[in-house]
C-alpha positions as CSV (number, residue, x, y, z in Angstrom):
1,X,95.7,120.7,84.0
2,X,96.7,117.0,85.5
3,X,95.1,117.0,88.7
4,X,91.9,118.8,89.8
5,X,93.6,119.9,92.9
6,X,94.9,122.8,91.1
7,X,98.2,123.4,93.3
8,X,98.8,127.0,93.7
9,X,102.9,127.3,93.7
10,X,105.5,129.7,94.3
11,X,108.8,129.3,92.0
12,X,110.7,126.3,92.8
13,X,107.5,124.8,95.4
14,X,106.4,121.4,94.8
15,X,102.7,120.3,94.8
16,X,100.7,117.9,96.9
17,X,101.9,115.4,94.7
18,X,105.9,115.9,95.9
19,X,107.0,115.3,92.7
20,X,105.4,118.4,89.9
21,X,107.6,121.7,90.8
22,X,107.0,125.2,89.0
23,X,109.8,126.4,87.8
24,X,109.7,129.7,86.4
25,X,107.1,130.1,84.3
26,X,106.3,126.0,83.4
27,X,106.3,122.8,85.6
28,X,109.1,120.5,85.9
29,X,107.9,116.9,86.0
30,X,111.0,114.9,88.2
31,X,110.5,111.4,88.6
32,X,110.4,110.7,84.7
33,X,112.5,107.4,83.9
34,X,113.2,106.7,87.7
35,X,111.3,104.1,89.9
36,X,110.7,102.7,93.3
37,X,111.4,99.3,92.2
38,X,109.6,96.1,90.6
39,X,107.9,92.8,91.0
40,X,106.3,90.1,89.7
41,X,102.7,89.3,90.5
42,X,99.9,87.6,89.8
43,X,97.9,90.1,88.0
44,X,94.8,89.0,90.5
45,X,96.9,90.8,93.1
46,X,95.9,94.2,91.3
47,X,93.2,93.2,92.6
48,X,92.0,92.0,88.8
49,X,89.9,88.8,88.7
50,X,88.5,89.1,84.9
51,X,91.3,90.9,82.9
52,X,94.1,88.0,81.7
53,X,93.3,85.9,84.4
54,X,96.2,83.4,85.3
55,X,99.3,85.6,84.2
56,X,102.0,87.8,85.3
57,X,102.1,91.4,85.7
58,X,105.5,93.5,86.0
59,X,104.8,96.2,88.7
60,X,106.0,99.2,89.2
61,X,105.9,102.4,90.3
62,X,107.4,106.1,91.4
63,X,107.1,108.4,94.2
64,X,104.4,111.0,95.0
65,X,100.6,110.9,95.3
66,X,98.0,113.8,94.6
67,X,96.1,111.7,97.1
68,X,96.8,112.8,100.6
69,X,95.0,109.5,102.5
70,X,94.8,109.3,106.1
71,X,94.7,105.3,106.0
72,X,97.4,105.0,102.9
73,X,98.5,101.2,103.4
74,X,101.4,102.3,100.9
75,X,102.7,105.1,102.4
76,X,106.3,104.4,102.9
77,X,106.1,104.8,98.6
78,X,103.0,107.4,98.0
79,X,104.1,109.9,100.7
80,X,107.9,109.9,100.4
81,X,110.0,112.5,97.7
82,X,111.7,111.7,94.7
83,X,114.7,111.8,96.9
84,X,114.0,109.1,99.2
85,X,112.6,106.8,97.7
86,X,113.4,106.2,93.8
87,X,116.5,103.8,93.2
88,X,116.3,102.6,89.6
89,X,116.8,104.3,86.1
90,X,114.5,103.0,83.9
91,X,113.0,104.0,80.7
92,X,109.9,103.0,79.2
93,X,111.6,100.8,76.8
94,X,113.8,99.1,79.3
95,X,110.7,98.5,81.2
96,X,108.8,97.0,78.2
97,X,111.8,94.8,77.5
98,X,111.9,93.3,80.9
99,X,108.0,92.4,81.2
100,X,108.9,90.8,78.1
101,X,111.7,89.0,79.2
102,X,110.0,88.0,82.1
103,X,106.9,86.8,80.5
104,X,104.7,88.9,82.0
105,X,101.5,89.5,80.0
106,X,101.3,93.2,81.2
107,X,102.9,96.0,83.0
108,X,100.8,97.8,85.9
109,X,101.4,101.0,87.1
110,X,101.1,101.2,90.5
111,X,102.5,101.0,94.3
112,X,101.6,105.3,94.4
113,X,98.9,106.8,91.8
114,X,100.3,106.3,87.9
115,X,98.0,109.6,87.3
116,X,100.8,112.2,89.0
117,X,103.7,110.0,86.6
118,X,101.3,110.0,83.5
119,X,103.7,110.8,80.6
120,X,105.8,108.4,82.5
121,X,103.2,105.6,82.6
122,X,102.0,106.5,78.9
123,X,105.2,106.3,77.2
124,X,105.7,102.5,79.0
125,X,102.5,101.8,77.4
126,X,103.2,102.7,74.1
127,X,106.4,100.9,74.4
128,X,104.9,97.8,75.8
129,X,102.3,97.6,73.0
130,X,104.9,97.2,70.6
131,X,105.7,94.1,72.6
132,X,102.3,92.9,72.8
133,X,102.3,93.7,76.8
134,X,99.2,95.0,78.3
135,X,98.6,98.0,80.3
136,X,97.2,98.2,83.8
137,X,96.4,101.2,85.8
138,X,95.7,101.0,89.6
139,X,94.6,104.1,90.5
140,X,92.2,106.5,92.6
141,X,91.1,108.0,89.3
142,X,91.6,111.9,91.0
143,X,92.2,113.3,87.4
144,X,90.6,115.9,85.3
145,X,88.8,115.5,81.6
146,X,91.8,115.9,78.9
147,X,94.2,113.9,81.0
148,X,92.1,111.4,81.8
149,X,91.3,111.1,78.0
150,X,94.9,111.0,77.0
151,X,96.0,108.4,79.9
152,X,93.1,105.8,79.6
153,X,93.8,105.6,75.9
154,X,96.7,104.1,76.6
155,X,95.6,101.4,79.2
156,X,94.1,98.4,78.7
157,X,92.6,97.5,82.2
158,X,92.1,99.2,85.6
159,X,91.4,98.7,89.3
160,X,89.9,102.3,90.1
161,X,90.3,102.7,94.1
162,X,86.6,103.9,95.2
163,X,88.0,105.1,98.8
164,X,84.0,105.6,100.2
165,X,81.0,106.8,98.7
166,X,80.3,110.3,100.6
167,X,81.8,113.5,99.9
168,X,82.6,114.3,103.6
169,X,84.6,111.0,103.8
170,X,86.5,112.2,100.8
171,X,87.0,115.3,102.3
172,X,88.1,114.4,105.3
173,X,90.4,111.1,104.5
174,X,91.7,112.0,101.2
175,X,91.4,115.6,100.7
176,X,90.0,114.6,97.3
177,X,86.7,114.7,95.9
178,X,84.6,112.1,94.9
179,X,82.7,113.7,92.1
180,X,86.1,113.6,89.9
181,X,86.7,110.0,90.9
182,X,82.9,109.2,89.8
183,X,83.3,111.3,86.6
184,X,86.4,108.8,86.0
185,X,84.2,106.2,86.1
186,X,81.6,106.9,83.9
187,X,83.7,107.8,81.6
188,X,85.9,104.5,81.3
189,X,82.6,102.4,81.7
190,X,80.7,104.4,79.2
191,X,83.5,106.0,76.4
192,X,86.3,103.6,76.8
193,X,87.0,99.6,75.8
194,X,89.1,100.0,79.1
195,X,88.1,97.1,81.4
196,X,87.6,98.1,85.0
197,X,87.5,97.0,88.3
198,X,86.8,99.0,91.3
199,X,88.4,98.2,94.9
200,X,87.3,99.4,98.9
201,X,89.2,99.2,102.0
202,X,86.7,98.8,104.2
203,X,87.6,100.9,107.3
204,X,86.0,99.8,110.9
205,X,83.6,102.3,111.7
206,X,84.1,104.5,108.9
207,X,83.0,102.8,105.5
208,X,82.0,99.7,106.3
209,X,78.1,99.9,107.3
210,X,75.5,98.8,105.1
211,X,74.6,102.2,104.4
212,X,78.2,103.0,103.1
213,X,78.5,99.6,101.5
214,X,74.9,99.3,100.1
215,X,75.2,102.9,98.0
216,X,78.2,102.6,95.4
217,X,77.1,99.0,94.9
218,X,73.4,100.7,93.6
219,X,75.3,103.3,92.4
220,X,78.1,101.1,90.4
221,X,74.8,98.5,89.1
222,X,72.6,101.7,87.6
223,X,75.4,104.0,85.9
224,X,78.2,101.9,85.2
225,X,76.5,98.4,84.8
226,X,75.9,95.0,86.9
227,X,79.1,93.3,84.9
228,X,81.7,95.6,86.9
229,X,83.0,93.6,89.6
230,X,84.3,95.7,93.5
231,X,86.4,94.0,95.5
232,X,86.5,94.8,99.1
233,X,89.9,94.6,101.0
234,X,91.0,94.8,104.6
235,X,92.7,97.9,106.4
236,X,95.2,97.2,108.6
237,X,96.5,100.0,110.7
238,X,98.8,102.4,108.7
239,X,100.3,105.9,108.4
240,X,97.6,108.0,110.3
241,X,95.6,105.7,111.7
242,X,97.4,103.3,113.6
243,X,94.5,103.5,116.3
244,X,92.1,101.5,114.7
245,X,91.0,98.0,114.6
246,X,92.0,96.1,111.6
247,X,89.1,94.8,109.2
248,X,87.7,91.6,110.6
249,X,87.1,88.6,108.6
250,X,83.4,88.5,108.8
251,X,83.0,91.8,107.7
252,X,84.9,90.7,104.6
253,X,82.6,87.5,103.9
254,X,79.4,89.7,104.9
């Protein structure tokens, strides 16, 4: 009931997400307690501009996305298996002690989507509240209703990744759908004191007109309100589409 693509697997297959496997009659969650590593940022890298601005952030994340993006800038992390990529044993507690020690003012789940490692990402949070350590969840927001409830509860900020504003470019670059990521929206704007920021990769000749550019920001003023900020990004040439042009500058400042 995670993820509203709804895997369909044999015994022992793994979803979209690499790392949810049936097995038998359940599913086995497998990257629980293991990580692709850490690092200390500024928490404006998330990107977040208005949420603790001027501290630390301990990032981190797994393996695995229930994304499958065609222009994924992080795919040596979100595409790879348990297997290959996760290094280090670490449980929520150890994590929360090490933001700590490390004076970070939060923890942020991210690097691949914290949605597919939610009890993961939800125990970490519980354990860094007891520490006084935020939450921060940088995510595409692919997630359905009681999940998303149960997850958000826990976080105190996000960056929600807004990929584009049609369906077909959904469709075709993500193999998600946007009305789920939109549903995720309203709902943290309008039933949560989670604060959120929304980012876009603008992508030459596919997201970046002022068509594309001039609808989510009407869209983001009239149902979630004119105080959410959107950052836009640039794409460099990654994973699947190492054939286009990377984002110019002035497309950035325009």
């Amino acid at each position: 009931e995670l993820c509203p693509r709804a895997c369909t697997l044999a015994d022992r297959q793994r979803g979209a997400c690499v790392v949810r496997a049936r097995k038998g009659g359940g599913l086995l969650f497998t990257s629980y307690g293991r990580t692709s590593g850490f690092c200390i940022d500024p928490i404006e890298k998330k990107p977040l501009n208005h949420f603790l601005p001027g501290t630390s952030t301990l990032s981190f994340g797994t393996a695995g996305c229930n994304l499958a993006c065609n222009f994924c800038q992080n795919w040596s992390i979100s595409k790879s298996r348990a297997t290959e990529t996760l290094s280090d044993d670490a449980s929520p507690q150890m994590i929360a002690q090490a933001a700590l020690k490390a004076g970070c003012a939060s923890i942020s789940y991210t690097y691949n989507d914290p949605i597919i490692f939610a009890e993961y990402a939800i125990d970490t949070a519980l354990a860094a509240r007891e520490c006084g350590i935020a939450s921060v969840a940088v995510t595409a927001g692919y997630v359905c209703d009681a999940p998303r409830r149960a997850f958000f509860a826990q976080m105190d900020a996000a960056n929600v990744d807004l990929k584009g504003f049609t369906e077909s470019f959904y469709k075709r670059h993500t193999k998600s759908e946007l009305g789920a990521v939109k549903d995720t929206l309203v709902y943290l704007t309008k039933e949560t004191k989670v604060w959120v920021e929304l980012t876009t990769l603008l992508i030459p000749g596919e997201n970046d007109s002022d068509a594309d550019l001039h609808a989510p920001c009407a869209w983001i003023r009239e149902e979630l309100g004119p105080h959410v900020p959107i950052h836009f990004t640039a794409f460099r040439p990654e994973y699947r589409m190492k054939d286009r042009t990377r984002t110019s500058h002035l497309s950035l400042i325009n």
